[in-house]
C-alpha positions in Angstrom: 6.8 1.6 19.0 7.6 4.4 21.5 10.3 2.6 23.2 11.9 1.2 20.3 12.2 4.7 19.2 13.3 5.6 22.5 16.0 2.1 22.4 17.1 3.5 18.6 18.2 7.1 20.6 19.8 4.9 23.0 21.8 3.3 20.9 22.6 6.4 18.5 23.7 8.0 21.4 25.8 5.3 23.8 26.0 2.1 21.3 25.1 -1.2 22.0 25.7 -1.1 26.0 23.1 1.9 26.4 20.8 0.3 24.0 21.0 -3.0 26.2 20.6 -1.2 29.2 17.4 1.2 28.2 15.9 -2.0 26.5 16.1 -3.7 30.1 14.5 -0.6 31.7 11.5 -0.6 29.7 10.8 -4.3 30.4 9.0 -3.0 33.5 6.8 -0.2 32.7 6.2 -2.6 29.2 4.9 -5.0 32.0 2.9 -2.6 33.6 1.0 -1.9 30.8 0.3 -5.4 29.2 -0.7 -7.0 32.6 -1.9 -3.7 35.0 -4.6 -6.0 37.2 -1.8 -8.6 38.2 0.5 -6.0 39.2 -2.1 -4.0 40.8 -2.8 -7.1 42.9 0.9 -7.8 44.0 1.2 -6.8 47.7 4.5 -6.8 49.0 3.5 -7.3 52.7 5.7 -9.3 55.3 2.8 -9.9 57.4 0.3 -12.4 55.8 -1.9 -12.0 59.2 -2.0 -8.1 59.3 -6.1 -7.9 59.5 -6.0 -4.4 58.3 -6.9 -4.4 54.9 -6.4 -2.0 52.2 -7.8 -2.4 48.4 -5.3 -3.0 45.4 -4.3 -0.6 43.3 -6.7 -0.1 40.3 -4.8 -1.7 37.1 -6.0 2.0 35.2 -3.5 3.9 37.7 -1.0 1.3 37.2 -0.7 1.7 33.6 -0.8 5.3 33.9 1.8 5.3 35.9 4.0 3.0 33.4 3.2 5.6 30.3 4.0 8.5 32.6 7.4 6.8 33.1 7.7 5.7 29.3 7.4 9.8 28.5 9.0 11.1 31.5 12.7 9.2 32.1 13.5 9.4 28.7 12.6 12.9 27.9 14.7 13.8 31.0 17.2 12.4 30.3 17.6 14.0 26.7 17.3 17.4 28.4 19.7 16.4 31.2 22.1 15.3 28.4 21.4 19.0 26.3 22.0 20.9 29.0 25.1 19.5 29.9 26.7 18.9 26.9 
């Protein structure tokens, strides 16, 4: 509901293109939060045979992380705009 509030802005704003574009940002913090344990478990290592190990991020901090950036861009950016404008 959030970020078709925050697409709606978009769109009020810029139009269509902006709309597109914040739509196509949210699709990865959206992600974050519907599947937080198999993103936490993606490791994006070169080296398969490293024998140093180090646990996963929990999928609780992942989805934190996706509503902090859900909140945080777009308010940013509406006070970025404000100020300059």
């Amino acid at each position: 509901m959030l970020v078709a509030l925050w697409v709606c802005i978009a769109y009020s704003i810029g139009g269509l293109a902006l709309a597109v574009r914040a739509s196509l940002l949210f699709m990865i913090p959206l992600s974050m939060i519907w599947l937080p344990d198999l993103l936490a478990r993606i490791a994006l290592r070169d080296d398969h045979w490293d024998r140093d190990f180090s646990p996963p991020a929990s999928g609780s901090l992942v989805r934190i992380v996706a509503w902090l950036i859900i909140l945080g861009v777009p308010l940013a950016w509406l006070l970025l705009f404000r100020a300059a404008g």
